[in-house]
C-alpha positions as CSV (number, residue, x, y, z in Angstrom):
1,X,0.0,0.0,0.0
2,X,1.4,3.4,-0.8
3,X,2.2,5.9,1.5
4,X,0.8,9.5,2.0
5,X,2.4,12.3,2.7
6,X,1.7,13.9,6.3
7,X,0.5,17.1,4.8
8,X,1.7,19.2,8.0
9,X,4.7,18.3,7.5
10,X,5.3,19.1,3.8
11,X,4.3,22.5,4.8
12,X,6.6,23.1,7.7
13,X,10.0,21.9,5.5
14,X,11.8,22.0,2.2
15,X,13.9,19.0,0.6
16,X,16.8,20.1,-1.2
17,X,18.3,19.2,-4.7
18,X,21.3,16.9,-2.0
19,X,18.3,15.6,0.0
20,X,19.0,17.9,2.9
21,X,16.1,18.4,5.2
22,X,16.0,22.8,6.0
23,X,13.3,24.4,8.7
24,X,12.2,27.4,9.4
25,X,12.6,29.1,12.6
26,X,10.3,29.6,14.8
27,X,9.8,32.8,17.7
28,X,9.5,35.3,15.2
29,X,5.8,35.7,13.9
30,X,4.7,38.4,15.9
31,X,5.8,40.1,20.1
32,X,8.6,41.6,17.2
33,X,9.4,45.1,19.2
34,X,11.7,44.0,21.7
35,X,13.7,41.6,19.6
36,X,16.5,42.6,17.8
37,X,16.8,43.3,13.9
38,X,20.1,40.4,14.1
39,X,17.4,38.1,16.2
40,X,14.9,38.4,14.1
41,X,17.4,38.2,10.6
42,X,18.8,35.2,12.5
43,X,15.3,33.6,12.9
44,X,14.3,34.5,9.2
45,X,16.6,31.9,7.5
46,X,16.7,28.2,6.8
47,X,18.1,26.1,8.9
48,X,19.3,22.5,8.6
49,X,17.1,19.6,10.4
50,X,19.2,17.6,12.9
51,X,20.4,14.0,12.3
52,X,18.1,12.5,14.7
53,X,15.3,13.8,13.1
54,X,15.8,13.7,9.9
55,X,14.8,9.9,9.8
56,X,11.6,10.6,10.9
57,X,10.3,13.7,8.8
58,X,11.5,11.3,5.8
59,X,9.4,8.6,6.7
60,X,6.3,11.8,7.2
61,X,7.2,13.0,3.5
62,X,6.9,9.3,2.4
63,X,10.2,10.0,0.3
């Protein structure tokens, strides 16, 4: 039987062209006026999934 794919979870991360797993980070959707503009750059880009998760948001992306 195939498997779907978790659709929560294809929302929340991006697979690259070398299969790398990136995120987006979180904290910095609104309560904006006290963080800093580095915090808040900081927060705005990708980053990498760790090792020990990876496994299992494959298996959620059925890929």
């Amino acid at each position: 039987m195939k498997i779907k794919t978790k659709k929560a979870v294809k929302k929340r991360f991006v697979v690259s062209s070398k299969g790398k797993i990136s995120r987006s980070g979180g904290l910095s959707s609104h309560l904006k006026q006290h963080k800093s503009s580095r915090r808040l750059r900081a927060q705005a880009e990708p980053k990498e999934v760790s090792k020990s998760d990876e496994r299992k948001i494959r298996r959620l992306l059925a890929k």
